[in-house]
C-alpha positions in Angstrom: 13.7 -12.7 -2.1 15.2 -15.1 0.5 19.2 -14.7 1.4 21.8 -15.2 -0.9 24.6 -17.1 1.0 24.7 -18.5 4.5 28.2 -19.0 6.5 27.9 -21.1 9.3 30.9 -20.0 11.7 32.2 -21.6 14.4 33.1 -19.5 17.5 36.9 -19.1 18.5 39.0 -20.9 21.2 37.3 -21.3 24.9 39.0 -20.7 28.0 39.3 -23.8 29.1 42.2 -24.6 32.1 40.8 -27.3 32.9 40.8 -29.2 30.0 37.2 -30.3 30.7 34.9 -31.5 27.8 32.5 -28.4 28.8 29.4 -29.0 25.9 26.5 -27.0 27.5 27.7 -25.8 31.0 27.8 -22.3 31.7 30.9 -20.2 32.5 32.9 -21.1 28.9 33.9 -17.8 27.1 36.5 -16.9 24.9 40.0 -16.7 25.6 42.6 -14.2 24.8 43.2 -15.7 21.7 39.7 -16.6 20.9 38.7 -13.2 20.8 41.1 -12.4 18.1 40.2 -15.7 16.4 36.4 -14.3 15.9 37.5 -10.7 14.6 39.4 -12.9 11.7 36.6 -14.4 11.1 33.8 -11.2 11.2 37.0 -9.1 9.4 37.1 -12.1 6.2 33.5 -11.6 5.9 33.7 -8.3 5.9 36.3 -8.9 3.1 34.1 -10.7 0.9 32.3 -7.3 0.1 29.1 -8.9 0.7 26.2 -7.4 2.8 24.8 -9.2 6.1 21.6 -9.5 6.7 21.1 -11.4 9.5 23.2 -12.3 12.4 21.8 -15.5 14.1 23.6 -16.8 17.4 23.8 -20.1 19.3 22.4 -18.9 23.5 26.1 -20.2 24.7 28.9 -17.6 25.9 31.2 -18.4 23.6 29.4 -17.9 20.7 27.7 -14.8 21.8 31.4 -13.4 22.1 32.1 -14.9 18.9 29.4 -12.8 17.3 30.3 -9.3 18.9 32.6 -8.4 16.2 30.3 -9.5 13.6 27.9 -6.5 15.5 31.0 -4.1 15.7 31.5 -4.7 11.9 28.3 -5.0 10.8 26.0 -2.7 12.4 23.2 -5.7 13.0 22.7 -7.3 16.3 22.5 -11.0 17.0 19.2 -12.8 16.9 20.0 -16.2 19.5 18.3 -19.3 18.3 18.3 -22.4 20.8 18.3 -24.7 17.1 22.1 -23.8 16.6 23.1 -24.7 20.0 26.2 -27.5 20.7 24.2 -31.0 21.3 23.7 -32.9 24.8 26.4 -35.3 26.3 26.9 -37.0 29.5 30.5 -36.2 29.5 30.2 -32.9 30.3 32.4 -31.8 33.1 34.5 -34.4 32.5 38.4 -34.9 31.3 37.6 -37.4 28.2 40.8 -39.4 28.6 40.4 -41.0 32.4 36.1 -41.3 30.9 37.1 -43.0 28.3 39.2 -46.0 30.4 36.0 -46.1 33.1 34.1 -49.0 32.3 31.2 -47.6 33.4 31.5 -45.2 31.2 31.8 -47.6 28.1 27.6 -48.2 28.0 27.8 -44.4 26.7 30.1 -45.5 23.6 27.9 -48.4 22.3 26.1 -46.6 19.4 28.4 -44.2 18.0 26.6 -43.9 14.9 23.4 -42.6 17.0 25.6 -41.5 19.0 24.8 -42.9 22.4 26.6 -40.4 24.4 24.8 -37.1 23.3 21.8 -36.2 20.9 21.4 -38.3 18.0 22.9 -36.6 14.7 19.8 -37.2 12.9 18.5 -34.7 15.8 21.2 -32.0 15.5 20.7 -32.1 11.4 17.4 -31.5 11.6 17.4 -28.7 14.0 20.2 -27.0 12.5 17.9 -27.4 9.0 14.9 -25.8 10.6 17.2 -23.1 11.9 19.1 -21.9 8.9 15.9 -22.0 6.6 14.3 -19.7 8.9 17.4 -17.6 8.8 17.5 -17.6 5.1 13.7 -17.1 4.2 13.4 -14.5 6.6 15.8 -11.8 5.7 15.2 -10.3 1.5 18.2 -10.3 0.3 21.7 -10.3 1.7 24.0 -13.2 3.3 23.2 -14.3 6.5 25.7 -15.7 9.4 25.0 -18.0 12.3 27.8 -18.8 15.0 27.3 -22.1 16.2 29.4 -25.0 17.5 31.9 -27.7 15.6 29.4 -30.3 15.7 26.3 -28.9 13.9 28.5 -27.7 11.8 30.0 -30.3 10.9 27.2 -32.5 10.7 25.2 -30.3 8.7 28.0 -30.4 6.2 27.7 -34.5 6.2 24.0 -34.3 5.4 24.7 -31.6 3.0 27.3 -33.7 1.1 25.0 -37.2 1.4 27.8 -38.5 3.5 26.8 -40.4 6.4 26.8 -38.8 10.2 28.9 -41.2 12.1 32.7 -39.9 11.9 35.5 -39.7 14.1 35.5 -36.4 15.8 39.3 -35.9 15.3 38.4 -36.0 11.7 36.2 -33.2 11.9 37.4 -30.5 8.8 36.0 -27.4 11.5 38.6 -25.4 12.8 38.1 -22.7 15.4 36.1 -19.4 13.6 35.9 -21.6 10.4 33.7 -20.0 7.8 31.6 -23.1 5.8 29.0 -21.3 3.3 26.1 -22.3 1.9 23.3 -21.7 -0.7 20.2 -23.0 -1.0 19.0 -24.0 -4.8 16.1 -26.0 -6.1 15.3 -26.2 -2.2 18.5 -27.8 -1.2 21.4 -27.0 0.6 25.0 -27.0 -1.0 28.0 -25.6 -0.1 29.9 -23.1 -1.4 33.1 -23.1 0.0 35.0 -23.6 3.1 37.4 -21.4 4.7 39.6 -20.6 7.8 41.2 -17.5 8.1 41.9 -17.6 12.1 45.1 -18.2 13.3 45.0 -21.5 15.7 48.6 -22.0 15.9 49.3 -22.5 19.9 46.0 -23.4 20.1 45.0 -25.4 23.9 41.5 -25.6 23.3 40.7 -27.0 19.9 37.3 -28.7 21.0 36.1 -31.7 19.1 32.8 -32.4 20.6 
């Protein structure tokens, strides 16, 4: 038998004093508050009575400390899958609002259904596919939870829905240690419900990718 439920969870706040759009570099863990964002998240699974199978983990810092109360709690150490990783974009490093009034940053912006300025959705969906089938074929039995990043997540929840990829990040229903849950039937994805029982109020670092 393959899983029975699949929560994709999004880590908790990042340390981020710069206020830097800080994708892939290295260095971004949790803050304070982020920590105790990802134990609400690990603790409402917990609550849900149901037992985890696998624990599958983006390679990034903050969701490896997003997934170290789901150890605590759980018993199961993370497996880290480069597939749930947050996409490429050539604004790393950079404050979004003085990139965004360059004009030589503006070639970046002229295919934001692709998009232009990162990996292409169709990209991310695909990977993030490959990822959680493996994750749910390979455990028998049990639900299995991956900590990834606000945009797979949210794109995967486009594709799953037959809504199209291009969005407005601001619109982006993802909050910080959201739980979105899935099940797979007839070979397809559908979601289950959605949930976020984090507090984010005060919130600096919301993230939207």
């Amino acid at each position: 038998m393959p899983a029975d439920r699949l929560h994709l969870v999004r880590h908790g706040e990042v340390h981020n004093p710069r206020r830097v759009l800080y994708g892939r570099l290295p260095g971004y863990g949790l803050s304070a508050d982020g920590r105790r964002m990802a134990r609400q998240a690990a603790e409402y699974v917990k609550g849900l009575g149901r037992p985890i199978a696998a624990l599958v983990v983006s390679p990034l810092q903050r969701t490896q400390e997003s997934a170290e109360p789901f150890t605590e709690i759980f018993g199961i150490e993370p497996l880290i899958d480069e597939r749930v990783i947050e996409p490429t974009n050539v604004f790393e490093g950079r404050h979004m609002a003085r990139a965004l009034v360059n004009p030589w940053n503006w070639r970046h912006l002229r295919r934001p259904a692709l998009p232009s300025w990162g990996e292409p959705y169709v990209e991310v969906i695909a990977r993030m596919n490959a990822a959680m089938t493996q994750a749910w074929e390979s455990v028998d039995g049990g639900d299995v939870v991956i900590v990834s990043h606000q945009l797979p997540i949210w794109v995967t929840h486009l594709a799953v829905a037959g809504l199209p990829s291009r969005h407005d990040p601001r619109d982006r229903r993802c909050a910080l240690s959201s739980i979105t849950s899935l099940e797979m039937v007839d070979g397809r994805w559908t979601e289950v419900s959605y949930a976020e029982p984090a507090s984010t109020a005060g919130a600096v670092d919301v993230g939207a990718v």
